[in-house]
HTML snippet that shows the backbone in 3Dmol.js (N, CA, C, O; Angstrom):
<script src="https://3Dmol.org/build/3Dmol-min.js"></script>
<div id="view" style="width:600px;height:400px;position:relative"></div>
<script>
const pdb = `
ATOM      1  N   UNK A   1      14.521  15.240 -14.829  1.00  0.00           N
ATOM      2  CA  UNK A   1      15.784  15.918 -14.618  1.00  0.00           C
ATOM      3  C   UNK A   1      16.173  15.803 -13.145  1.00  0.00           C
ATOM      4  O   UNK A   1      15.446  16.314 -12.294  1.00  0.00           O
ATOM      5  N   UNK A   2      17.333  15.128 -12.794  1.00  0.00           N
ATOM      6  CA  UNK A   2      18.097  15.388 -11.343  1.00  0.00           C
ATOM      7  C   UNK A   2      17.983  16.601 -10.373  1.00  0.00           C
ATOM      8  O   UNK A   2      18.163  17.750 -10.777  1.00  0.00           O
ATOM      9  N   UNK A   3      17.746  16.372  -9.365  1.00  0.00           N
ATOM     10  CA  UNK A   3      17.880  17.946  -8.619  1.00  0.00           C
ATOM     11  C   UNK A   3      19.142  18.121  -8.339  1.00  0.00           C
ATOM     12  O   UNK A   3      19.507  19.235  -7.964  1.00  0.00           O
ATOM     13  N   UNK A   4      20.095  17.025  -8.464  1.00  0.00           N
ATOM     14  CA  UNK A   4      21.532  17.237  -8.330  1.00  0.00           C
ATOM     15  C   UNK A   4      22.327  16.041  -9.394  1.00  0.00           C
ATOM     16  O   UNK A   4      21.921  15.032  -9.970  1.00  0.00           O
ATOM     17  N   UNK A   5      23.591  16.706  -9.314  1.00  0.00           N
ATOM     18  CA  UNK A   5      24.439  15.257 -10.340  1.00  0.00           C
ATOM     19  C   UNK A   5      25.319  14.606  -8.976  1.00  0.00           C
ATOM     20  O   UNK A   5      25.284  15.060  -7.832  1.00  0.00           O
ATOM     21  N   UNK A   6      25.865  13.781  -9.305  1.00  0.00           N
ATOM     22  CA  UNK A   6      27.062  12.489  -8.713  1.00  0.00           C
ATOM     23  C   UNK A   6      28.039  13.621  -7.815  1.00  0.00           C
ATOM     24  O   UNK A   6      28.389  13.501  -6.641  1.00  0.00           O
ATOM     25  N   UNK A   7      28.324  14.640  -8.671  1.00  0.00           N
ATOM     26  CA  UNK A   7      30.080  15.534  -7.798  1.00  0.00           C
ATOM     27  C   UNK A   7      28.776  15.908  -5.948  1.00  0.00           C
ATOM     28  O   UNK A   7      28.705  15.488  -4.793  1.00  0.00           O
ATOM     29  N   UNK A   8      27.902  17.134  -7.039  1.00  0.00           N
ATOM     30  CA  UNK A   8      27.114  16.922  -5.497  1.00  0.00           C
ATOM     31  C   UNK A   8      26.905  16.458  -4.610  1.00  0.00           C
ATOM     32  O   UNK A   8      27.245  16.576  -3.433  1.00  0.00           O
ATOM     33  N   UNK A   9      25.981  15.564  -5.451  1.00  0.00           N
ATOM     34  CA  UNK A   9      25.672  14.083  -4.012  1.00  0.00           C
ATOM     35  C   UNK A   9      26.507  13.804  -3.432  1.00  0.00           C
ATOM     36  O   UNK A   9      26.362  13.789  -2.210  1.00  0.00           O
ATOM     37  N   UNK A  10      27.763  13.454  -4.000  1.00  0.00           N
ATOM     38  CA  UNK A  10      29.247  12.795  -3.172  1.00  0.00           C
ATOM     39  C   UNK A  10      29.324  14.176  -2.120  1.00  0.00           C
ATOM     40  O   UNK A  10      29.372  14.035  -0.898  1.00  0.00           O
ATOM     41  N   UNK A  11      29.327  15.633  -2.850  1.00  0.00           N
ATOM     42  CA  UNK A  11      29.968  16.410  -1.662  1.00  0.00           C
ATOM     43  C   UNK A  11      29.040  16.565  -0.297  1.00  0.00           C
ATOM     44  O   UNK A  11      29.484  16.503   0.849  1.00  0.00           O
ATOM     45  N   UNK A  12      27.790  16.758  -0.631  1.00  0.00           N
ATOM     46  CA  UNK A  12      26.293  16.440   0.452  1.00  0.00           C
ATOM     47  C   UNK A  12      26.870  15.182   1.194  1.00  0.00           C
ATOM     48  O   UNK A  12      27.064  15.210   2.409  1.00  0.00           O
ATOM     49  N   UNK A  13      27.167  13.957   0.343  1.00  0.00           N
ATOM     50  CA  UNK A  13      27.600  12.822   1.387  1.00  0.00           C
ATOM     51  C   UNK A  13      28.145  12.426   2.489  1.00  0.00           C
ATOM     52  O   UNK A  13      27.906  11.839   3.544  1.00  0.00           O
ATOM     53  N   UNK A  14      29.365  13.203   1.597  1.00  0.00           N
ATOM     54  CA  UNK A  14      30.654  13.463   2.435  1.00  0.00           C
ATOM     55  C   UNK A  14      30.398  14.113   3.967  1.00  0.00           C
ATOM     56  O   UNK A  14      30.561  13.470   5.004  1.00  0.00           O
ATOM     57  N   UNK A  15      29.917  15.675   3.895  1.00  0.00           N
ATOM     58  CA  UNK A  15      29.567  16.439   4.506  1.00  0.00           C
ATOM     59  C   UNK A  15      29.149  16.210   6.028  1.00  0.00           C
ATOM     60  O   UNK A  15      29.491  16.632   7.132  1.00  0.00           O
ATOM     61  N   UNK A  16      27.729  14.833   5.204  1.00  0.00           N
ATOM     62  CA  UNK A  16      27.009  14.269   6.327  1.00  0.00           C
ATOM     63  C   UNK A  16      28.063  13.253   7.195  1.00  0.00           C
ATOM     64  O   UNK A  16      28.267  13.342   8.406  1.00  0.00           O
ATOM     65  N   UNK A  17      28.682  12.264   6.271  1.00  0.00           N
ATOM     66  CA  UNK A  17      29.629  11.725   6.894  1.00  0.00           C
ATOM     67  C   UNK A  17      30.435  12.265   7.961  1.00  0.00           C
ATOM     68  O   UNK A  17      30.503  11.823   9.108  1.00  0.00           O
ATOM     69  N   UNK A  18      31.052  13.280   7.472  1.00  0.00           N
ATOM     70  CA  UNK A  18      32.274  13.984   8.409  1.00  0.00           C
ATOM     71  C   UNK A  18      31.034  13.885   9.875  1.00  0.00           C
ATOM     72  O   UNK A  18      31.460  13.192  10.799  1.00  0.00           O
ATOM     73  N   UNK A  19      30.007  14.339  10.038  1.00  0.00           N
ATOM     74  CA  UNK A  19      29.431  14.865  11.281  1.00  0.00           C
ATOM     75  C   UNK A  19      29.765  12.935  12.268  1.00  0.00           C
ATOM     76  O   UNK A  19      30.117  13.050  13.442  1.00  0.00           O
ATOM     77  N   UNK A  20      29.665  11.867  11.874  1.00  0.00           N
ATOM     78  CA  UNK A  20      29.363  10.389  12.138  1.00  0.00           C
ATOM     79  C   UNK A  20      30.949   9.618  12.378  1.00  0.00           C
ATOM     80  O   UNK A  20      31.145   8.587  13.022  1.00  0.00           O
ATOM     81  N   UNK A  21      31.901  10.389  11.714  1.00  0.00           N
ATOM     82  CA  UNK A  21      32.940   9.881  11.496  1.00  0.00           C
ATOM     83  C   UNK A  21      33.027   8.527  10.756  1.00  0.00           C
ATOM     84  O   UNK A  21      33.868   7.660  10.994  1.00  0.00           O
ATOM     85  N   UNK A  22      31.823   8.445   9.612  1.00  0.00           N
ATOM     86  CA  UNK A  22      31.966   7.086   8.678  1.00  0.00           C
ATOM     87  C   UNK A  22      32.351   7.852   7.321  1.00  0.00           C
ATOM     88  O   UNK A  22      32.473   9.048   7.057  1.00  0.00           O
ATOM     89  N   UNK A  23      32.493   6.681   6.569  1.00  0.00           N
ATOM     90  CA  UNK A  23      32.934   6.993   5.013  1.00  0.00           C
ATOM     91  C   UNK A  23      31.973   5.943   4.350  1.00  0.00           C
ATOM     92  O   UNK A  23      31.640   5.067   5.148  1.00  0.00           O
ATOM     93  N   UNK A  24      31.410   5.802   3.009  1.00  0.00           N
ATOM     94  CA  UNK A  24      31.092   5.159   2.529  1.00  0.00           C
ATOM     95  C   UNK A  24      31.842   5.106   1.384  1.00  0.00           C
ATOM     96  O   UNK A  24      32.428   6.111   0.982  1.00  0.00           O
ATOM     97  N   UNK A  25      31.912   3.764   0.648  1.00  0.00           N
ATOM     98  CA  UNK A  25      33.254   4.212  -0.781  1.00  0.00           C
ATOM     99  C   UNK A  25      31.902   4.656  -1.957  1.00  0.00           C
ATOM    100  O   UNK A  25      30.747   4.253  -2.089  1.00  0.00           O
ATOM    101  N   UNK A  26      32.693   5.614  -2.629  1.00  0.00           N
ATOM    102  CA  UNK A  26      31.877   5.968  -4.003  1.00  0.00           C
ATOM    103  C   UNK A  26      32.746   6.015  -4.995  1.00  0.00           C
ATOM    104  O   UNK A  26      33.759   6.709  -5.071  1.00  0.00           O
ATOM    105  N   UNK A  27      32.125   4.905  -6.102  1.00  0.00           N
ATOM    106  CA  UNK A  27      32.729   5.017  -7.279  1.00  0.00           C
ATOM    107  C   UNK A  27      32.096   6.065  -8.331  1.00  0.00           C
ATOM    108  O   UNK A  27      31.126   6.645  -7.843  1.00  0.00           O
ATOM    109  N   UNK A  28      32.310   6.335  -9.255  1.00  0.00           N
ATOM    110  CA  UNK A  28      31.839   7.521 -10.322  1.00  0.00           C
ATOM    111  C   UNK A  28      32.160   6.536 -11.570  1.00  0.00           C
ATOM    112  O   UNK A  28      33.261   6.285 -12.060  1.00  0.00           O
ATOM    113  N   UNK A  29      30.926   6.069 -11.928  1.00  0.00           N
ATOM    114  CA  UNK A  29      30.925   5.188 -13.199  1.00  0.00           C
ATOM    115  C   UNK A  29      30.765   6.451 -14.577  1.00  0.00           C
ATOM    116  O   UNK A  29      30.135   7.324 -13.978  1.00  0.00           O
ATOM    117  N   UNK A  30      30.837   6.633 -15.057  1.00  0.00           N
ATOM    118  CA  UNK A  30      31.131   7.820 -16.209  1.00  0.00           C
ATOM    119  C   UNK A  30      31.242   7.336 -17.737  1.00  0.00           C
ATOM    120  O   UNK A  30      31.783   6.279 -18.063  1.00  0.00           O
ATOM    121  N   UNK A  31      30.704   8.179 -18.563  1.00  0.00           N
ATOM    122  CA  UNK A  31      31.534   7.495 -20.599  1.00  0.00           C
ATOM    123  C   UNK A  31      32.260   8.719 -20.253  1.00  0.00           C
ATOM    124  O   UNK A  31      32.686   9.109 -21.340  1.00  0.00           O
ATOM    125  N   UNK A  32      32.579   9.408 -19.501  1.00  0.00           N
ATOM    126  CA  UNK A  32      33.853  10.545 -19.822  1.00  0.00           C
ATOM    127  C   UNK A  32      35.114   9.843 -19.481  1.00  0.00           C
ATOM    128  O   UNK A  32      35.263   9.885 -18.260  1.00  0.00           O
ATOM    129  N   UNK A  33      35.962   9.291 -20.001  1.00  0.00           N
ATOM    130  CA  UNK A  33      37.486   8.857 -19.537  1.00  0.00           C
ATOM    131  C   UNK A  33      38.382   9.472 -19.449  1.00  0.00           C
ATOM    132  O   UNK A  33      39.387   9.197 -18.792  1.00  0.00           O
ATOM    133  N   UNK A  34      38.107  10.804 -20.355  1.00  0.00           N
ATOM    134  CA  UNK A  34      38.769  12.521 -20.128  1.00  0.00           C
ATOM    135  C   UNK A  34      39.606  12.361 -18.462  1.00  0.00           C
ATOM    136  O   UNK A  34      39.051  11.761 -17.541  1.00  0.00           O
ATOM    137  N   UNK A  35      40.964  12.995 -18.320  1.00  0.00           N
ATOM    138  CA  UNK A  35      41.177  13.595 -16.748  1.00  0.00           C
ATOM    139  C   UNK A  35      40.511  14.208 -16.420  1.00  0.00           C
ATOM    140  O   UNK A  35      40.655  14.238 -15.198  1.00  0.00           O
ATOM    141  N   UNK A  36      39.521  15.011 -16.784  1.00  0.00           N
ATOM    142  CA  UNK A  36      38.882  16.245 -16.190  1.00  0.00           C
ATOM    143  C   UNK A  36      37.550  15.410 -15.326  1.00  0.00           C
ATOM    144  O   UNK A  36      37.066  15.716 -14.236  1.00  0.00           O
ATOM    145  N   UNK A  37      37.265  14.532 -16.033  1.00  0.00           N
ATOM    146  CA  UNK A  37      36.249  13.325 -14.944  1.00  0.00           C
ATOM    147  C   UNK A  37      36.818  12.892 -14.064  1.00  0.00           C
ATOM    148  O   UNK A  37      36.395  12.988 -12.911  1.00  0.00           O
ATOM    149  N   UNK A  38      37.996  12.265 -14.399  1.00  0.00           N
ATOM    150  CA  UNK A  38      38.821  11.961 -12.805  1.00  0.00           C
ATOM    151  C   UNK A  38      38.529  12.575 -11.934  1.00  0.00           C
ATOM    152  O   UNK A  38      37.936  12.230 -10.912  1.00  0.00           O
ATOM    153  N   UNK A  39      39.124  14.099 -12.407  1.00  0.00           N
ATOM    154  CA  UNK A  39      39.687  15.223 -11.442  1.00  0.00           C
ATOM    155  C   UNK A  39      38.377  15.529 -10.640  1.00  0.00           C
ATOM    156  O   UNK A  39      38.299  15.294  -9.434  1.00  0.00           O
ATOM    157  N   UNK A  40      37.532  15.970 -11.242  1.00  0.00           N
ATOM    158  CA  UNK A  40      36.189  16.341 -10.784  1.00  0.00           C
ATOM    159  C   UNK A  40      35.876  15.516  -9.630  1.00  0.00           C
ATOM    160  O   UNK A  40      35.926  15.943  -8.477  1.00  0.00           O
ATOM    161  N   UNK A  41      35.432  13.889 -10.069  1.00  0.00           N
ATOM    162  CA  UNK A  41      35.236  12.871  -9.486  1.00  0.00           C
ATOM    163  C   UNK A  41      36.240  12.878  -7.974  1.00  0.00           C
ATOM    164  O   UNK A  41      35.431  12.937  -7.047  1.00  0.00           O
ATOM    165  N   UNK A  42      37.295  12.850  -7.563  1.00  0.00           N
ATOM    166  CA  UNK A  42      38.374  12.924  -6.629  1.00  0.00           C
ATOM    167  C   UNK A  42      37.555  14.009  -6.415  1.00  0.00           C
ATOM    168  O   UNK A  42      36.373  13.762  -6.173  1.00  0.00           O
ATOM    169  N   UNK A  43      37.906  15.120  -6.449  1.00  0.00           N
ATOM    170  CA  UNK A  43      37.394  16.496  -6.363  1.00  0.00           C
ATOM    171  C   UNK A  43      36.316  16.264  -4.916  1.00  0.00           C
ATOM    172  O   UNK A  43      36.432  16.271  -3.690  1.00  0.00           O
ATOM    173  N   UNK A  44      35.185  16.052  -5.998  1.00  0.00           N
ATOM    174  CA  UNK A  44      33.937  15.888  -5.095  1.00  0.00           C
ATOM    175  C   UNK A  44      33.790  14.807  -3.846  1.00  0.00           C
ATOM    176  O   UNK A  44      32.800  14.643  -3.133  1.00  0.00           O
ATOM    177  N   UNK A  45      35.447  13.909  -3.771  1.00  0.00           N
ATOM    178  CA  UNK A  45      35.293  12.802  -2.747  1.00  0.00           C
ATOM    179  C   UNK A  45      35.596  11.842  -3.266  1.00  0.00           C
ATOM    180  O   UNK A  45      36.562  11.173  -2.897  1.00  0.00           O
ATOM    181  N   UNK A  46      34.913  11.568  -4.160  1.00  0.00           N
ATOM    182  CA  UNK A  46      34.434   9.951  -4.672  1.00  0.00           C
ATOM    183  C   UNK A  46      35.967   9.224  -4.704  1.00  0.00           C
ATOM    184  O   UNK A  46      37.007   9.782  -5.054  1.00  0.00           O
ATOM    185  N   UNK A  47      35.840   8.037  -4.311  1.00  0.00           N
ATOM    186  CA  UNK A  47      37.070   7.082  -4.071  1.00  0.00           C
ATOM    187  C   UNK A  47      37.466   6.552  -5.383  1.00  0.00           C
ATOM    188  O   UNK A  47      38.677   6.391  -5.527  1.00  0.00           O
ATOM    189  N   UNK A  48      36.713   6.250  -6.360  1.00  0.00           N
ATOM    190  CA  UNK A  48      37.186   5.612  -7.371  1.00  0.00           C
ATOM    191  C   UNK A  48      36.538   6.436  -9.158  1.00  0.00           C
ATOM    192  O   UNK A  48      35.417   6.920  -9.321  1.00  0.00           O
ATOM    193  N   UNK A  49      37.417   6.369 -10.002  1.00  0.00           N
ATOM    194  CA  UNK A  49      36.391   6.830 -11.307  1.00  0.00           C
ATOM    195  C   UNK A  49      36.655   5.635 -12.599  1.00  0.00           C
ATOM    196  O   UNK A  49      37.668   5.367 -13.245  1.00  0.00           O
ATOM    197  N   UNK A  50      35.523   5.182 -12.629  1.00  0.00           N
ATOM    198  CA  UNK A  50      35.494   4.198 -13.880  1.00  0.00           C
ATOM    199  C   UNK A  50      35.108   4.343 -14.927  1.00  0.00           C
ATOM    200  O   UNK A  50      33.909   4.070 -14.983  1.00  0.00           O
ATOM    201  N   UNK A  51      35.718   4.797 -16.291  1.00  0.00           N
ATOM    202  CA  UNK A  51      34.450   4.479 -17.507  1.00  0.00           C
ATOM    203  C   UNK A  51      34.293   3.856 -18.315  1.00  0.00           C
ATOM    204  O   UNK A  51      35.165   3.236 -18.925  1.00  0.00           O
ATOM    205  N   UNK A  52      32.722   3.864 -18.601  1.00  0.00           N
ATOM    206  CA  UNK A  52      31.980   2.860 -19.077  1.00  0.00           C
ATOM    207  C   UNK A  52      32.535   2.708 -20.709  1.00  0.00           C
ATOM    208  O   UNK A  52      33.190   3.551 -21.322  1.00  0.00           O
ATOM    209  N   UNK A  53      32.090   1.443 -21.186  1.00  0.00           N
ATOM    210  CA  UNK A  53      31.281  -0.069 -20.481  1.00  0.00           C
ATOM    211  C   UNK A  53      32.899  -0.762 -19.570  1.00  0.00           C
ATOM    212  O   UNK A  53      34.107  -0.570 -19.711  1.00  0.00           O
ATOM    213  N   UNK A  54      32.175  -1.476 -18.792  1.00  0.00           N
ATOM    214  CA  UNK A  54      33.355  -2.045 -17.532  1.00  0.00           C
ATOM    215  C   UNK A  54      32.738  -2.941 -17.528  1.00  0.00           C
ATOM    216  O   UNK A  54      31.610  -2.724 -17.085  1.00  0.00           O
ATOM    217  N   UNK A  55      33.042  -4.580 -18.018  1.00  0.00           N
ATOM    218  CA  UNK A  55      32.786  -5.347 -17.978  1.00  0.00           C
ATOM    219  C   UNK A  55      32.794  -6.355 -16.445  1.00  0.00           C
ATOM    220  O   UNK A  55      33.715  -6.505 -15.642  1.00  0.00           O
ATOM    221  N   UNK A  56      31.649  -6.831 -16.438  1.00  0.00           N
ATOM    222  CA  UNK A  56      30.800  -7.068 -15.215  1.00  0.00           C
ATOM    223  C   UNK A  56      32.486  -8.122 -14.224  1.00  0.00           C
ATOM    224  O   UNK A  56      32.736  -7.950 -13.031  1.00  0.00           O
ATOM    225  N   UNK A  57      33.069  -8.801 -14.886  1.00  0.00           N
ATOM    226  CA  UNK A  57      33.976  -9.367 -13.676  1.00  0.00           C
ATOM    227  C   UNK A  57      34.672  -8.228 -13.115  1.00  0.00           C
ATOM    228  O   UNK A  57      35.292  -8.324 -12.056  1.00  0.00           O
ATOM    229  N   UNK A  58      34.595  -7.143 -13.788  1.00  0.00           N
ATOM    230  CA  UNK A  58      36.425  -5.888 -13.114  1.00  0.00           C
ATOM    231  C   UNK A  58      34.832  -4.841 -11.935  1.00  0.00           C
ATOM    232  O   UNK A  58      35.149  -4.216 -10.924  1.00  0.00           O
ATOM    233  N   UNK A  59      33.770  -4.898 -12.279  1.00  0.00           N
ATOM    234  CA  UNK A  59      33.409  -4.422 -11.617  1.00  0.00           C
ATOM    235  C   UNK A  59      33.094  -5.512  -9.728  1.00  0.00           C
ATOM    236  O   UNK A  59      33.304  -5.293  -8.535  1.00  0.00           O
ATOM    237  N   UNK A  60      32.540  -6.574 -10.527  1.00  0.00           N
ATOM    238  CA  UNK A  60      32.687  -7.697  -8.991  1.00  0.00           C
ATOM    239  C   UNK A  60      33.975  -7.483  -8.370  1.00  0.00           C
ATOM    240  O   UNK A  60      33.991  -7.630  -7.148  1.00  0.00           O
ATOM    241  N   UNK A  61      35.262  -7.110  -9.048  1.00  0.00           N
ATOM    242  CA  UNK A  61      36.238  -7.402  -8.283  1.00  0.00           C
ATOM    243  C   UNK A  61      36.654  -5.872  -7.658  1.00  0.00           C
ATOM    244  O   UNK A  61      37.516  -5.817  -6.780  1.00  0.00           O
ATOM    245  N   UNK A  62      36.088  -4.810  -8.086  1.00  0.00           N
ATOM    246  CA  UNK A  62      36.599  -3.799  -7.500  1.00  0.00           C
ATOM    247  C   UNK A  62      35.508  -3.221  -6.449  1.00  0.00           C
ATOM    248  O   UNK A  62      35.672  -2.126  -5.911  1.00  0.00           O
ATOM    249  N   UNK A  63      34.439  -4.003  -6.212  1.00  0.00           N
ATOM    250  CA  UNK A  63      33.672  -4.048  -4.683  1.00  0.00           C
ATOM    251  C   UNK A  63      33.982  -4.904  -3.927  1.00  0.00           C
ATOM    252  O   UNK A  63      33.797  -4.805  -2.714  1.00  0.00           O
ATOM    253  N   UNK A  64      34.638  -6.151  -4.627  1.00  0.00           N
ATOM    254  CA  UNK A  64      34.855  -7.195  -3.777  1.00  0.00           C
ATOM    255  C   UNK A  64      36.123  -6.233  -2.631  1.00  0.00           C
ATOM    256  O   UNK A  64      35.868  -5.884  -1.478  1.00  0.00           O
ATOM    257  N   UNK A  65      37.634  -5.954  -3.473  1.00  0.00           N
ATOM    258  CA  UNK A  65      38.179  -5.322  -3.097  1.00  0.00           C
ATOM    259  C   UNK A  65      37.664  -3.839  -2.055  1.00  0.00           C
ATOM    260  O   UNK A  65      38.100  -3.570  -0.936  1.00  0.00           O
ATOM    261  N   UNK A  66      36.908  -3.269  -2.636  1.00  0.00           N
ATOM    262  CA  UNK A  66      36.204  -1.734  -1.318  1.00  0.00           C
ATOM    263  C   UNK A  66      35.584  -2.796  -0.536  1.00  0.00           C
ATOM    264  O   UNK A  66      36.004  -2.498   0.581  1.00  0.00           O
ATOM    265  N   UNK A  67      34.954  -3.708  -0.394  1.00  0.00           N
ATOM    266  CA  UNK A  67      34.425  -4.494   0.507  1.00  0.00           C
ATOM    267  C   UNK A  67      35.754  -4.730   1.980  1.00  0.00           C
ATOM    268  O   UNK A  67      35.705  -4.228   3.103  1.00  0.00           O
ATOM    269  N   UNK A  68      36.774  -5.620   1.422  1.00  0.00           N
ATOM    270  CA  UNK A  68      37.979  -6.211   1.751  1.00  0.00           C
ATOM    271  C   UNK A  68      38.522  -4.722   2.396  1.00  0.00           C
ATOM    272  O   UNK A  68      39.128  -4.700   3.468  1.00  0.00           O
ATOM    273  N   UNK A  69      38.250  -3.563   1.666  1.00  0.00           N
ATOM    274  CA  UNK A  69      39.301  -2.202   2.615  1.00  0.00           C
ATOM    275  C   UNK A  69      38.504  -1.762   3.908  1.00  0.00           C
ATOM    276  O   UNK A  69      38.994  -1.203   4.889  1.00  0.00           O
ATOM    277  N   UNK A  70      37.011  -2.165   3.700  1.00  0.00           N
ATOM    278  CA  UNK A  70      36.374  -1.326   4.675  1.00  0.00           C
ATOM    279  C   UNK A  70      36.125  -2.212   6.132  1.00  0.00           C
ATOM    280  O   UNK A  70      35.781  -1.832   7.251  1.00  0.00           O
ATOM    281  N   UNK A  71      36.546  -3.912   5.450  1.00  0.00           N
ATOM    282  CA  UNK A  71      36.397  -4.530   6.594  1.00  0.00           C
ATOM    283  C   UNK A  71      38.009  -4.308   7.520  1.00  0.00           C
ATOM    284  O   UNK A  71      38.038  -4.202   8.746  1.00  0.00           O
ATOM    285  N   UNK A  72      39.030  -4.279   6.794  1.00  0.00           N
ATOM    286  CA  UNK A  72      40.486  -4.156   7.466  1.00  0.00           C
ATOM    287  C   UNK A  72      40.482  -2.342   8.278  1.00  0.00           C
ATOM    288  O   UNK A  72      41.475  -1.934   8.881  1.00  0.00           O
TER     289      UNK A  72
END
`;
const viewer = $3Dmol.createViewer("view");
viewer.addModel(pdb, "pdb");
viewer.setStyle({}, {cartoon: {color: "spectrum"}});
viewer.zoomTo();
viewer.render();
</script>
């Protein structure tokens, strides 16, 4: 069992971030496709919410892309 879930971790992340002034991108891969996963997901930080199954090219292309934002 987790000592924490994904909303956590992202908000712990975040947290630490703010002190560094970095961001790291976090996606929230999920089987909930519900808004309420979105919402949560945003909520807790996380930059992106995907759910599963996400077939392996849309996922290469949507790091390729967070790759491409974090270098500009």
């Amino acid at each position: 069992m987790p000592v924490m879930n994904g909303y956590e971790a992202t908000r712990r992340i975040r947290e630490e971030e703010s002190r560094y002034g970095i961001r790291t991108p976090i996606i929230a891969l999920t089987a909930n496709s519900a808004e309420k996963g979105l919402k949560d997901a945003m909520e807790a930080g996380m930059d992106l919410h995907l759910a599963k199954p996400i077939p392996k090219p849309r996922i290469a292309q949507i790091v390729l892309d967070l790759c491409n934002q974090v270098q500009n």
